[in-house]
DSSP file (Angstrom, degrees, kcal/mol; ACC not computed):
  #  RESIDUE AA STRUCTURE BP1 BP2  ACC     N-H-->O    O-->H-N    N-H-->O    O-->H-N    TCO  KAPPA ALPHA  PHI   PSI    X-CA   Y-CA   Z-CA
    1    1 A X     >        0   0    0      0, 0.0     4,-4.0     0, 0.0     5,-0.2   0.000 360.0 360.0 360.0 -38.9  -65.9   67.6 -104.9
    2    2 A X  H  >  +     0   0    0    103,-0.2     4,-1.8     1,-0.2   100,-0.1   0.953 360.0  54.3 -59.7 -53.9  -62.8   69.5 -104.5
    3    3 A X  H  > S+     0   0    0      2,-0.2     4,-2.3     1,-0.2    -1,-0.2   0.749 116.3  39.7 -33.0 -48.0  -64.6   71.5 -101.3
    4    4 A X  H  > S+     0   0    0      2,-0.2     4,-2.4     1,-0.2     5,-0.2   0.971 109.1  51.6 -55.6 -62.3  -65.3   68.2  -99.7
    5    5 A X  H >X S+     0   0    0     -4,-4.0     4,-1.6     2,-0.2     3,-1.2   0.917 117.2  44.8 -60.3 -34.3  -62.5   66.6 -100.4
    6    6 A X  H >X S+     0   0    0     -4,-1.8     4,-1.5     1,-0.3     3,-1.0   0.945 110.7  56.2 -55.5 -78.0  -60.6   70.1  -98.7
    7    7 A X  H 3X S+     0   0    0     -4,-2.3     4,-0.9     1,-0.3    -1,-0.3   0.752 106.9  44.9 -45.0 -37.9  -63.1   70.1  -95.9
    8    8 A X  H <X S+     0   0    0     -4,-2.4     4,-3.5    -3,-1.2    -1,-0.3   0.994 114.3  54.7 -87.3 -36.3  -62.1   66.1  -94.6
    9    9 A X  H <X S+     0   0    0     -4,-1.6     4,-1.3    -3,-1.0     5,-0.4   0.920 109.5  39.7 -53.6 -39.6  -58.3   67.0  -95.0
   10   10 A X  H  X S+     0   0    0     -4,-1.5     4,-1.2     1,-0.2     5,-0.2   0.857 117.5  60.0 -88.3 -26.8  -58.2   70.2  -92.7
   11   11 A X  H  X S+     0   0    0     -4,-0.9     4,-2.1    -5,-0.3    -2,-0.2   0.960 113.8  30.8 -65.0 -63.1  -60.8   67.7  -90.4
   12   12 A X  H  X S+     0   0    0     -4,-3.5     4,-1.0     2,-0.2    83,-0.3   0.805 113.9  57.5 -87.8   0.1  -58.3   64.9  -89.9
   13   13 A X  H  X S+     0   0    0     -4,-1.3     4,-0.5    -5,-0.3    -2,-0.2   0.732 116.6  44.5 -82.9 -39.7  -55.1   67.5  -89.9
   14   14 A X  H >X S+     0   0    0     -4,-1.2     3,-0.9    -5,-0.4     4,-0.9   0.924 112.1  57.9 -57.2 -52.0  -57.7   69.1  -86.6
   15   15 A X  H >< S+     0   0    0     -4,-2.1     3,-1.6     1,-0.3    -2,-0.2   0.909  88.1  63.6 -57.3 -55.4  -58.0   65.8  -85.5
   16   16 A X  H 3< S+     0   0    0     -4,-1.0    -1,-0.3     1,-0.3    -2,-0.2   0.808 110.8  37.7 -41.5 -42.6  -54.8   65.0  -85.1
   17   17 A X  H << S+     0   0    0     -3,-0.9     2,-0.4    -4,-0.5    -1,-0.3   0.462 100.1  86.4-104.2  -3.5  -54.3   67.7  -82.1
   18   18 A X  S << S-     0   0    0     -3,-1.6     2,-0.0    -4,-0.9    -4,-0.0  -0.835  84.4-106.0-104.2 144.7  -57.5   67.3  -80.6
   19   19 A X    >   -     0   0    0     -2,-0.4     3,-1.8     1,-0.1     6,-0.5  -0.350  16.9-133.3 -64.6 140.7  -58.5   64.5  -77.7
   20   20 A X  T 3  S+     0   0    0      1,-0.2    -1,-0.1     5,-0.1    -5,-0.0   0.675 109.5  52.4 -84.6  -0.7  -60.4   61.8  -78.7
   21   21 A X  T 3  S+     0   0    0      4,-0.1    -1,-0.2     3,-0.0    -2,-0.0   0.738  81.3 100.5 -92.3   0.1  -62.3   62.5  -75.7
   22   22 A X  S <  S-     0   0    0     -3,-1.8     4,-0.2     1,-0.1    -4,-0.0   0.153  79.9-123.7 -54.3-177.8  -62.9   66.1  -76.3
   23   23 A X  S  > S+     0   0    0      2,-0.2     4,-2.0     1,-0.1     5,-0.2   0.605 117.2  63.2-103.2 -21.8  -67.0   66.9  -77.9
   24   24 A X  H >> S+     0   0    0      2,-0.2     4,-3.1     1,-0.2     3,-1.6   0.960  89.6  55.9 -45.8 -45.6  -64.8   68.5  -80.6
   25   25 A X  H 3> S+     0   0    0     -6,-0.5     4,-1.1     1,-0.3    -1,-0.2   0.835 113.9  50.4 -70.5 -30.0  -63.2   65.2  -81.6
   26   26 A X  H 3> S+     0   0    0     -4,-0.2     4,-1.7     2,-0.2    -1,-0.3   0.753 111.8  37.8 -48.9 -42.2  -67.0   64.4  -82.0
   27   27 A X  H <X S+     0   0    0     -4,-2.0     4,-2.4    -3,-1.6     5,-0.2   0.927 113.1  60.4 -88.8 -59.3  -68.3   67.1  -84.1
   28   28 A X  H  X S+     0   0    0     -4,-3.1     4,-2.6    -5,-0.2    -2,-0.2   0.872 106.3  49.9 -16.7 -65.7  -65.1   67.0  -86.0
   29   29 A X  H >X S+     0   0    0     -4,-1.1     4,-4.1    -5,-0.4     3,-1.5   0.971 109.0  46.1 -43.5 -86.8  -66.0   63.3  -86.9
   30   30 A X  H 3X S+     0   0    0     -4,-1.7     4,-2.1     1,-0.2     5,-0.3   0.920 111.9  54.6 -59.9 -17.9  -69.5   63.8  -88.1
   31   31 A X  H 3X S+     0   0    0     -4,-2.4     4,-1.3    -5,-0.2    -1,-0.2   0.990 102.9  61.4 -62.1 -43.7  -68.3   67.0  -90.4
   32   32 A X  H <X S+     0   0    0     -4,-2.6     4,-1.9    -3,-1.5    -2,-0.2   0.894 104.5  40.7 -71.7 -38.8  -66.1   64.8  -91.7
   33   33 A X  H >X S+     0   0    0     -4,-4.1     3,-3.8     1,-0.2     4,-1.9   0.998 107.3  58.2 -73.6 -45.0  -68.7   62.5  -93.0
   34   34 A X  H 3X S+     0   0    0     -4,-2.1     4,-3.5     1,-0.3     5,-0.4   0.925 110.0  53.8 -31.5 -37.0  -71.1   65.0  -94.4
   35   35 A X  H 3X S+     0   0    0     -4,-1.3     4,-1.4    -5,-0.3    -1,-0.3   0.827 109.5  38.6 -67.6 -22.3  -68.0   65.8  -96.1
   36   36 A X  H <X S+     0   0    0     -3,-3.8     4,-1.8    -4,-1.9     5,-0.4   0.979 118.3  49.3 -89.2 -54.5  -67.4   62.7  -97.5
   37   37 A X  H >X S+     0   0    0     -4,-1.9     4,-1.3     1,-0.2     3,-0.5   0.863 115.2  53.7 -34.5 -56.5  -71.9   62.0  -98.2
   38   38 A X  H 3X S+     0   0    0     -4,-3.5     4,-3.8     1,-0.3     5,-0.3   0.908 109.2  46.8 -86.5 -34.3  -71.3   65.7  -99.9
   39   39 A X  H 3X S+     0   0    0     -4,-1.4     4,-0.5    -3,-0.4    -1,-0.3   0.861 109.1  49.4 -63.0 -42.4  -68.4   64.1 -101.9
   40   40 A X  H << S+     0   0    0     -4,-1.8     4,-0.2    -3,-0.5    -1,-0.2   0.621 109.6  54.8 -55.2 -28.4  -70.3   61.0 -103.1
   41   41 A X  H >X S+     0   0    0     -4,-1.3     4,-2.9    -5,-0.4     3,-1.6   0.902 106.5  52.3 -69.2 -68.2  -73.1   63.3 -104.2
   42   42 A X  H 3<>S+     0   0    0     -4,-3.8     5,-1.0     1,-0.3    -2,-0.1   0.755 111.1  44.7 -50.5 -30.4  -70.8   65.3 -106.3
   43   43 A X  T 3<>S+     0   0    0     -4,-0.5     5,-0.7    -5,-0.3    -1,-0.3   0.470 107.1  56.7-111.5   9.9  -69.5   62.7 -108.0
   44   44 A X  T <45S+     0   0    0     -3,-1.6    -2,-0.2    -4,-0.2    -3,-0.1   0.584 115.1  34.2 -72.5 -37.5  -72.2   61.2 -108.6
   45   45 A X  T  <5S+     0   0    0     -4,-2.9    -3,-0.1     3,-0.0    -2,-0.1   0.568 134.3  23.7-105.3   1.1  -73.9   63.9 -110.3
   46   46 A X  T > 5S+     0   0    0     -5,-0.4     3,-1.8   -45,-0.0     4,-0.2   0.481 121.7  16.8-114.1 -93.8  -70.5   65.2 -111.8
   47   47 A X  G >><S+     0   0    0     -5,-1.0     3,-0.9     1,-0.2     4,-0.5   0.825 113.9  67.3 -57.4 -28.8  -67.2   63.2 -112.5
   48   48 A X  G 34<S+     0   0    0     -5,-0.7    -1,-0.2     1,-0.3    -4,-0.1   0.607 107.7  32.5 -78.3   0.6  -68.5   60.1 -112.3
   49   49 A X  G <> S+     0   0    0     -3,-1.8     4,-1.6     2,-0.1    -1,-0.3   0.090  96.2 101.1-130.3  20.2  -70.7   60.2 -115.3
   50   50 A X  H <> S+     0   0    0     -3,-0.9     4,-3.7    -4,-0.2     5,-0.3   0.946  82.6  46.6 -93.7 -76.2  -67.8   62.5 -116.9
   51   51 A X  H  X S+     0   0    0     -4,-0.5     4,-2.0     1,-0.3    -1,-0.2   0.909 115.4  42.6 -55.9 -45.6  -66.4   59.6 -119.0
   52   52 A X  H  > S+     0   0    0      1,-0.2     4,-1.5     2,-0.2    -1,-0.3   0.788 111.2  46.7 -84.3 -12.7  -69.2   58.4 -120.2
   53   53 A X  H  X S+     0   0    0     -4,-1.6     4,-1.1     2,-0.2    -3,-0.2   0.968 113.0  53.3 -63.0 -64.5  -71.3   61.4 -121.3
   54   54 A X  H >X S+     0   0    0     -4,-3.7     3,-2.9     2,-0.2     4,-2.3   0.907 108.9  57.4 -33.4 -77.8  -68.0   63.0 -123.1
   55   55 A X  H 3X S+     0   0    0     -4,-2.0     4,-1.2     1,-0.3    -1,-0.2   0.691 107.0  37.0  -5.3 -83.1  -67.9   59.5 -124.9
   56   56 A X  H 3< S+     0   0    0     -4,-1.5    -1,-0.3     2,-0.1    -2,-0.2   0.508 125.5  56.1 -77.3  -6.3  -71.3   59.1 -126.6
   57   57 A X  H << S+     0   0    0     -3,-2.9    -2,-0.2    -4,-1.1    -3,-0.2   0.869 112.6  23.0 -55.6 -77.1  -70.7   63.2 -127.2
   58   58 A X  H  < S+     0   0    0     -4,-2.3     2,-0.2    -5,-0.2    -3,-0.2   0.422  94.3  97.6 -99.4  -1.3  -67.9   63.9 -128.7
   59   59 A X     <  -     0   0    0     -4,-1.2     2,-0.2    -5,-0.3     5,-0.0  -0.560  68.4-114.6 -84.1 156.8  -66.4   60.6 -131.0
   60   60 A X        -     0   0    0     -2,-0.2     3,-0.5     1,-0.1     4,-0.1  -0.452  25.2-124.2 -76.5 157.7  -66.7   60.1 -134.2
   61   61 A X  S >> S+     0   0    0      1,-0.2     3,-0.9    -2,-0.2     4,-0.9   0.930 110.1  65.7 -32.0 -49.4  -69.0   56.7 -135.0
   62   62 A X  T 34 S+     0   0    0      1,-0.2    -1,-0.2     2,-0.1    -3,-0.0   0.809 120.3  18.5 -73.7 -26.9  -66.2   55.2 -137.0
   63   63 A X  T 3>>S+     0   0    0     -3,-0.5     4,-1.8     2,-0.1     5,-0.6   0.096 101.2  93.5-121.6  27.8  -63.6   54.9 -133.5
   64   64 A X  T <45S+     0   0    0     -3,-0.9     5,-0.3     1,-0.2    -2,-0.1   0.962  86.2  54.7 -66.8 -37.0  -66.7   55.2 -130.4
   65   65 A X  T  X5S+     0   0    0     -4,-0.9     4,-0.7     1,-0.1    -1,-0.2   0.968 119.2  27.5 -52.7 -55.7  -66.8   51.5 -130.4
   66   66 A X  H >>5S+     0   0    0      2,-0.2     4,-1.6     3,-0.1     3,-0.7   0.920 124.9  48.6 -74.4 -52.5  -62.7   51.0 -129.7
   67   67 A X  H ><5S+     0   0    0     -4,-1.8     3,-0.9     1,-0.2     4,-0.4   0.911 107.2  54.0 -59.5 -86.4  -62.2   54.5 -127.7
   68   68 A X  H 3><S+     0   0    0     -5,-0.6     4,-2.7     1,-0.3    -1,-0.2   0.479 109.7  49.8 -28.5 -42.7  -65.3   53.8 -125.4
   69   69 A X  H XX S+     0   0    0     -3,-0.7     4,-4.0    -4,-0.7     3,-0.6   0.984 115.3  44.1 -47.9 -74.6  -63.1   50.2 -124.7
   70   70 A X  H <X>S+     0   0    0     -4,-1.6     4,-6.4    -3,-0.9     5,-0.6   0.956 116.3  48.1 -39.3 -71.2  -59.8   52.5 -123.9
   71   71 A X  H 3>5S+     0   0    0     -4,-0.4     4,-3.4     1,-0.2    -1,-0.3   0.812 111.8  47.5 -45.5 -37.9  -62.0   54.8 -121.9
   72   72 A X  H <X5S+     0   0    0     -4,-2.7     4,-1.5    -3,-0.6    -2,-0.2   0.993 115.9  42.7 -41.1 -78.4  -63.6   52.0 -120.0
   73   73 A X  H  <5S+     0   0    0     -4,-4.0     4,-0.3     1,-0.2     5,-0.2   0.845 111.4  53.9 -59.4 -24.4  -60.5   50.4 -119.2
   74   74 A X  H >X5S+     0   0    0     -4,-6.4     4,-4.3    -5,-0.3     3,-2.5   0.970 111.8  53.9 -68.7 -38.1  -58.3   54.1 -118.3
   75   75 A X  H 3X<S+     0   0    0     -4,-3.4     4,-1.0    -5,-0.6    -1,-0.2   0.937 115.9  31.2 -73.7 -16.8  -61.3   54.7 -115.7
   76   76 A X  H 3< S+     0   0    0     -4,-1.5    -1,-0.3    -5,-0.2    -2,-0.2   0.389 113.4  60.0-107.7  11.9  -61.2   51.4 -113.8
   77   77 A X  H X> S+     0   0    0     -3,-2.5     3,-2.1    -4,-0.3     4,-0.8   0.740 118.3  41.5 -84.5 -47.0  -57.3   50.9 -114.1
   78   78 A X  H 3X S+     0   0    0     -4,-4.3     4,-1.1     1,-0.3    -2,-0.2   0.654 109.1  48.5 -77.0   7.4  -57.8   54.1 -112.4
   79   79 A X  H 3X S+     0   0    0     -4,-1.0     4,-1.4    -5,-0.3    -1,-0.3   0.540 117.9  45.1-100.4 -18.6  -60.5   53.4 -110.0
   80   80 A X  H <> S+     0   0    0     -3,-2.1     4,-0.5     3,-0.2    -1,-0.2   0.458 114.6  51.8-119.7   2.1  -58.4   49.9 -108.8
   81   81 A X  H  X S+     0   0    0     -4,-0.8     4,-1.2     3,-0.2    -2,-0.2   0.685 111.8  44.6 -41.6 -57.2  -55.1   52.3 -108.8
   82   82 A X  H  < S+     0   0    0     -4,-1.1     4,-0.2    -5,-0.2    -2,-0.2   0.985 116.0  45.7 -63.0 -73.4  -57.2   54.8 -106.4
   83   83 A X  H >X S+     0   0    0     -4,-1.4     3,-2.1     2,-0.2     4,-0.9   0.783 111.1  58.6 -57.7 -52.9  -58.6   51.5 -104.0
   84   84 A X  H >< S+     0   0    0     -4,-0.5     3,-1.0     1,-0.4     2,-0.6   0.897 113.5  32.6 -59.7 -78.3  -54.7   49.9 -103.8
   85   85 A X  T 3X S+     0   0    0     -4,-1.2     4,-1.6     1,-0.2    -1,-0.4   0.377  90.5  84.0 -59.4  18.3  -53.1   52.8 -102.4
   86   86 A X  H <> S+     0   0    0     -3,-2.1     4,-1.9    -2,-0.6    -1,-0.2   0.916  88.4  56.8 -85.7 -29.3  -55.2   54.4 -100.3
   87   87 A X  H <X S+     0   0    0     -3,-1.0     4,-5.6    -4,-0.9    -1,-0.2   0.925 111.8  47.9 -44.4 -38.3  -54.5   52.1  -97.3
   88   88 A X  H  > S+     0   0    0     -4,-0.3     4,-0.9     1,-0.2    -2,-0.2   0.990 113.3  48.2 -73.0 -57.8  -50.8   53.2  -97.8
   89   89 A X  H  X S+     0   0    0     -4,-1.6     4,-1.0     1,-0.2     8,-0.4   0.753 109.9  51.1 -39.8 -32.1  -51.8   56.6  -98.0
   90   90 A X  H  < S+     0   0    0     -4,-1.9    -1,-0.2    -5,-0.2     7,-0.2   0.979 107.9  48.2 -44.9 -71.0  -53.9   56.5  -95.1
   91   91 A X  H  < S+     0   0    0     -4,-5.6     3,-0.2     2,-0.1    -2,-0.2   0.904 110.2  56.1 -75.9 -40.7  -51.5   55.1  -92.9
   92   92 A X  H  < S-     0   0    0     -4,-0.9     2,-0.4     1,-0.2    -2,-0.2   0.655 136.4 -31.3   7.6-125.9  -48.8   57.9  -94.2
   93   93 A X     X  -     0   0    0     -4,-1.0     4,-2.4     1,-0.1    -1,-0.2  -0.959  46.0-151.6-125.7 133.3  -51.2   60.8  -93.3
   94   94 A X  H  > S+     0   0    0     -2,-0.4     4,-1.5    -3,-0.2   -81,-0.1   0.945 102.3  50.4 -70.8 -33.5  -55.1   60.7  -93.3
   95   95 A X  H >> S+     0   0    0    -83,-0.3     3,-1.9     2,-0.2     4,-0.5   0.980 114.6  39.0 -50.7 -72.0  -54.8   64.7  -94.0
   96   96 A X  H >> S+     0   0    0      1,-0.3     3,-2.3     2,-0.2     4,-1.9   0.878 107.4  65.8 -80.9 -29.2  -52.4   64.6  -96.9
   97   97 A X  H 3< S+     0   0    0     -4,-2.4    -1,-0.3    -8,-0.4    -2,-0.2   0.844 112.0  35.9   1.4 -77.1  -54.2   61.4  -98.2
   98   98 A X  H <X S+     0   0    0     -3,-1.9     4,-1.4    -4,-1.5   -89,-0.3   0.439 113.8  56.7 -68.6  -5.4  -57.2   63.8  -98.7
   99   99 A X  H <X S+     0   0    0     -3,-2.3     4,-2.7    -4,-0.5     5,-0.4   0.933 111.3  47.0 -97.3 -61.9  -54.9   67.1  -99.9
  100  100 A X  H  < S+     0   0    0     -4,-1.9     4,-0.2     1,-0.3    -2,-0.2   0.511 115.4  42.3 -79.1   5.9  -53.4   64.8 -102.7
  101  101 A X  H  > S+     0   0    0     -5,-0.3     4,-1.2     2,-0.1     5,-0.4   0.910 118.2  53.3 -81.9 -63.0  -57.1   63.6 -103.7
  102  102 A X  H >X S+     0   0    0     -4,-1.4     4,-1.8    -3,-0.3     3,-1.0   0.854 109.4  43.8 -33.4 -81.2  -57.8   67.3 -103.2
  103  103 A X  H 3X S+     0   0    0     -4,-2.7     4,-3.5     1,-0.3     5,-0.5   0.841 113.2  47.7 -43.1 -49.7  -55.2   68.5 -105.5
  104  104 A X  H 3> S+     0   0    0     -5,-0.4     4,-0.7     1,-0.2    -1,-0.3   0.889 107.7  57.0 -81.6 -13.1  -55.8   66.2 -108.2
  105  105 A X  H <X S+     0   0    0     -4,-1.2     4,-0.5    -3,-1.0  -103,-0.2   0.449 113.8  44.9 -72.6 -14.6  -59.8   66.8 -108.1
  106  106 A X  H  X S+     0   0    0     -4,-1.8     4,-1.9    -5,-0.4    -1,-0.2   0.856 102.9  56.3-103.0 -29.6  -58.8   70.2 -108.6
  107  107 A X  H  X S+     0   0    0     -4,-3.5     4,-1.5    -5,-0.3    -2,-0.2   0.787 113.8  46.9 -57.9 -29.8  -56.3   69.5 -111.2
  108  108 A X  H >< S+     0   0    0     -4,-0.7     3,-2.6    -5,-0.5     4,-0.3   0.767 108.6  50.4 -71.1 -86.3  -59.6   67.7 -113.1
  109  109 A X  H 3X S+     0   0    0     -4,-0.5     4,-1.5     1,-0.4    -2,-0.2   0.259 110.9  48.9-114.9 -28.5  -62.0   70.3 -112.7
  110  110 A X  H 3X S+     0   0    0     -4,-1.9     4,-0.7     2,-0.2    -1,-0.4   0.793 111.8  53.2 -80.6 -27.2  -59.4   73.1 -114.2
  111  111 A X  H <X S+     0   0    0     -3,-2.6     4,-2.7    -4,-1.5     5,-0.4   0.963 113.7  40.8 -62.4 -48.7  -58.7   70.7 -117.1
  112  112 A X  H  > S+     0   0    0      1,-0.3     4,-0.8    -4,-0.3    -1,-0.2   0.709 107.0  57.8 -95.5  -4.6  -62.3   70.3 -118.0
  113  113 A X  H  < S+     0   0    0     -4,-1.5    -1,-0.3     2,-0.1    -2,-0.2   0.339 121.8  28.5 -81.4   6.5  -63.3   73.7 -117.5
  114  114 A X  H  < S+     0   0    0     -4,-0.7    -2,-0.2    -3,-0.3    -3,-0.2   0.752 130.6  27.5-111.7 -40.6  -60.4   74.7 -120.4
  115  115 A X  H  < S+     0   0    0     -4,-2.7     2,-0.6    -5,-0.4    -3,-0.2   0.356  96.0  91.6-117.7  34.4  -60.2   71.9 -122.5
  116  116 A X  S  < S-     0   0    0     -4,-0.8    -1,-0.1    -5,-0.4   -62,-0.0  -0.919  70.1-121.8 -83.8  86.9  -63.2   70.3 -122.5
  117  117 A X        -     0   0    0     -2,-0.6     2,-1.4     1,-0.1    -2,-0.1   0.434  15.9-122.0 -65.1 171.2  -65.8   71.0 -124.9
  118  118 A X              0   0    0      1,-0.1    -1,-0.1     0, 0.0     0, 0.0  -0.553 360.0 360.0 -94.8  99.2  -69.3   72.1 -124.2
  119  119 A X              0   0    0     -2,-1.4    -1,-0.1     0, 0.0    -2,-0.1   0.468 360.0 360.0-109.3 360.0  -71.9   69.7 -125.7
């Protein structure tokens, strides 16, 4: 995910200085979607099933019922967090849009390879 998300930032940061009539500003474009298809793939078969795998792993019985609630609600405060700003980010810069996606997808992926157990 992190790669992807890297790949569509240095792609619209390219973009920016190339013409949109060049064949670059074209290939540029469809790289950028593989990137994004590579990204949906990756979190599909990774982070996205994150919350709920940990969940039914690693709680006790006696609080799964009430943390699973919490967890539920942290991932879709953040998932309707993500969807409100990203327009602002956007129009702000489409690059660092994707660098601060980037950043924090990297910031996950070193958290759950240290404190995350292995189940």
């Amino acid at each position: 995910m992190t790669i992807s998300l890297l790949a569509v930032a240095v792609i619209f940061f390219i973009k920016d200085t190339v013409s949109q009539d060049s064949h670059l500003y074209y290939i540029l474009s469809m790289v950028s979607l593989l990137a994004i298809v590579a990204y949906v793939i990756a979190f599909s078969f990774g982070m996205g099933a994150i919350p709920w795998v940990i969940m039914s792993e690693i709680l006790p019985v006696s609080i799964k019922s009430l943390a699973g609630s919490f967890v539920t609600l942290a991932n879709w405060l953040t998932s309707f967090g993500i969807t409100m700003t990203a327009n602002l980010l956007l129009s702000w810069s489409a690059g660092g849009t994707f660098v601060s996606y980037m950043l924090v997808s990297a910031f996950t992926l070193m958290f759950v390879i240290l404190w995350v157990p292995e189940t």
